[in-house]
C-alpha positions in Angstrom: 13.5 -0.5 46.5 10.4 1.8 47.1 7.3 0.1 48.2 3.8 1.9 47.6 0.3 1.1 48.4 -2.3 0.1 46.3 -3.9 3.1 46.7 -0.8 5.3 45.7 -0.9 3.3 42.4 -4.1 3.7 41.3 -3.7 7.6 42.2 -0.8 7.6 39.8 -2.4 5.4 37.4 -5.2 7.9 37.2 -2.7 10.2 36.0 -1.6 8.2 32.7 -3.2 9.0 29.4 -5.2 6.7 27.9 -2.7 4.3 26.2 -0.4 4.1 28.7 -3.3 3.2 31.0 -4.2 0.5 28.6 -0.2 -0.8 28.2 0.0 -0.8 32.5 -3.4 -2.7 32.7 -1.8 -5.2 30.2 1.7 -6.0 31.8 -0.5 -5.9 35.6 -2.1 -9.1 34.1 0.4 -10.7 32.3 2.4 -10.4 35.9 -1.0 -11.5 37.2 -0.8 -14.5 35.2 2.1 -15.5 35.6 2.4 -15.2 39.0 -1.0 -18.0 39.2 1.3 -20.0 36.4 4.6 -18.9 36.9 6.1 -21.3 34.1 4.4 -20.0 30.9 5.2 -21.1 27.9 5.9 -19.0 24.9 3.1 -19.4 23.3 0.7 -18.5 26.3 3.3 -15.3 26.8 2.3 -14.7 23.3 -1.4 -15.4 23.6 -1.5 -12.8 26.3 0.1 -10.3 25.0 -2.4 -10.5 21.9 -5.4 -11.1 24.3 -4.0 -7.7 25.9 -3.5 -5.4 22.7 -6.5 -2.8 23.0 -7.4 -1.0 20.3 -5.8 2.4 18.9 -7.2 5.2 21.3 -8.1 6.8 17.7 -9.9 4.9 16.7 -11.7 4.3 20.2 -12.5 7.5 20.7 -13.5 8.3 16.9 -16.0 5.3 18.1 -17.5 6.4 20.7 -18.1 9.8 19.7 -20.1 8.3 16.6 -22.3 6.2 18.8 -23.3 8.9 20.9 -24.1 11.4 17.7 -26.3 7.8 16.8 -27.8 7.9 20.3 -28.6 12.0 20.0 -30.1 10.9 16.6 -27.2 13.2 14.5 -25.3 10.9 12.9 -24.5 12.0 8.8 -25.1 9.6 6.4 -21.1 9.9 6.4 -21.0 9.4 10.1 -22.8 6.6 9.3 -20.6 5.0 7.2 -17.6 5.4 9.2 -19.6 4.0 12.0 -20.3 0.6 9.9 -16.9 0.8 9.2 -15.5 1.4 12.6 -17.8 -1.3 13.8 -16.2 -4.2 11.4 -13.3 -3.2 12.8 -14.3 -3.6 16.7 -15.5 -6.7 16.0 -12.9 -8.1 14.1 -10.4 -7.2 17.3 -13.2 -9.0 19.5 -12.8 -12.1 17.5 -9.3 -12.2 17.2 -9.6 -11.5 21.1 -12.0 -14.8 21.4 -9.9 -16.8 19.6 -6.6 -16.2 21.6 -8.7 -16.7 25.0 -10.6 -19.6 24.0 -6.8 -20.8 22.4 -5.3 -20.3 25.9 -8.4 -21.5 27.6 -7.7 -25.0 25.6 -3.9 -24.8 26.8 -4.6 -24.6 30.0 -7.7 -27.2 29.9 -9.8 -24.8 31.8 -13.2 -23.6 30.7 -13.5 -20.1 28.8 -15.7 -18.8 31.8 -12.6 -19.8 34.4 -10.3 -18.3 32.4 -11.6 -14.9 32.1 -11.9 -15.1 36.0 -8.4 -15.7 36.8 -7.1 -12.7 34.2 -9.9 -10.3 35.9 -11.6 -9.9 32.4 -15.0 -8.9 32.6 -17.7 -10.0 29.7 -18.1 -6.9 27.2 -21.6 -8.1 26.9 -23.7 -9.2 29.8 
């Protein structure tokens, strides 16, 4: 078996397009999480997974470049739309998000605060 540093993962990890960035960052914490609770059950498997699903680099890209035309002060009336659009979508992802972290929060009889600690996620919003 081939051992690597850290380092020599993140180096390759730097390498990955976006998505596949995204899918190794997922399965790093599920492994991180059930190393710190090695016996999970199906339904926190299943709650991580969905608390793991990013959104479509499509449509986060699509995103981004819309709030920076909205920053520069270009956006279309169009842009504009699909903007208001694209942002229903974010935050319907967010909530679902919430609701499977403050689910496995409950499961694991730990505050929502804790948990986001021991999975390394950060606050979107601070």
């Amino acid at each position: 078996m081939a051992t690597y540093t850290v380092d020599e993962l993140v180096k390759a990890a730097e390498q990955l397009p976006q998505i596949d960035l995204e899918n190794l960052t997922a399965q790093v914490l599920t492994l991180k999480a059930r190393r710190a609770a090695p016996e999970l059950s199906k339904n926190e498997a299943e709650l991580l997974r969905n608390i793991n699903q990013g959104m479509p680099d499509e449509l986060q890209n699509r995103y981004r470049e819309l709030i920076a035309s909205r920053r520069a002060e270009t956006l279309t009336e169009s842009e504009h739309a699909e903007l208001l659009h694209l942002t229903n979508q974010v935050e319907k992802h967010d909530t679902e998000r919430l609701k499977y972290l403050t689910e496995l929060a409950r499961i694991r009889k730990i505050s929502l605060t804790k948990l986001l600690d021991e999975l390394g996620i950060e606050p979107a919003y601070t």
